[in-house]
N, C-alpha and C positions, 0 to 999 in steps of 0.2 A: 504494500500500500504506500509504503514513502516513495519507491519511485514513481508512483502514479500523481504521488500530491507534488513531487518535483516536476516533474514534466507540465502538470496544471498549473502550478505558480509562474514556471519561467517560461511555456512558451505557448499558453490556453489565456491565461487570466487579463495579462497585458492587452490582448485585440479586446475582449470581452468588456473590460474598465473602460479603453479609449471611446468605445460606443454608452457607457452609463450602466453596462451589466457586469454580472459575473456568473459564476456558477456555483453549483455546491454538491458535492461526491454524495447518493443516498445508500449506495450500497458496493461491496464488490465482492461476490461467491460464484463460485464455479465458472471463473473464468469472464464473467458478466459483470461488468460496468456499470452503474445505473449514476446519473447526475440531474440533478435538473437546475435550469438557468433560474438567474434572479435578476431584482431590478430591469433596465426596461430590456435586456434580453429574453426577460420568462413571459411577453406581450409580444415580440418581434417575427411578423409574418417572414420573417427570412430562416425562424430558427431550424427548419430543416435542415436547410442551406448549413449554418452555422455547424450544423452537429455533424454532418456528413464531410465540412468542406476542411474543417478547423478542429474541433474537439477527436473524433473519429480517427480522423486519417493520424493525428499527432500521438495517441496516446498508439493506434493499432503498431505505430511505427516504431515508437519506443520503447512501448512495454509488453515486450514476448509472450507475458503470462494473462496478459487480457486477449481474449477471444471476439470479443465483441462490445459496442458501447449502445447503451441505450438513452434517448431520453425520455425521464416520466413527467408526464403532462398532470399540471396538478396549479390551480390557480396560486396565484404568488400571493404571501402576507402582506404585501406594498398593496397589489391589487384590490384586497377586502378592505384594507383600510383603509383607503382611497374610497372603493363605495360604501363604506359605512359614515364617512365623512360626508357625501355627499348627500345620502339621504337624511342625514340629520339634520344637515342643511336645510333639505327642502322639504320637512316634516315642519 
């Protein structure tokens, strides 16, 4: 797992920051990867793109013992608390 969080820090996190996102590792057994994006990367109609072009290819490249990367779609806590703000708003 630290080469995976090595690899994420120096050469995943930097693109991901420059855009206002990041990411965050949920899981990794049997070979399987699982991360999901945060801030405005975990809203970004590109992030297939991202995880296929970027997150994917970087880590398959690096880290021999990862098989495969996935990512889990799951609304972000920025997101809810954004519309919990705004429905208070407008209540």
């Amino acid at each position: 797992m630290n080469k995976i969080q090595q690899v994420v820090s120096d050469r995943i996190r930097p693109a991901l920051q420059g855009h206002g996102g990041d990411m965050t590792i949920t899981s990794f057994s049997n070979g399987i990867l699982k991360f999901k994006f945060t801030g405005m990367c975990s809203n970004c109609p590109s992030a297939w793109i991202t995880t296929e072009e970027l997150v994917k290819n970087e880590i398959l490249s690096n880290v021999p013992e990862v098989k495969d990367v996935q990512m889990e779609f799951a609304v972000s806590d920025e997101l809810i608390d954004m519309a919990k703000k705004l429905l208070n708003h407008e209540t």
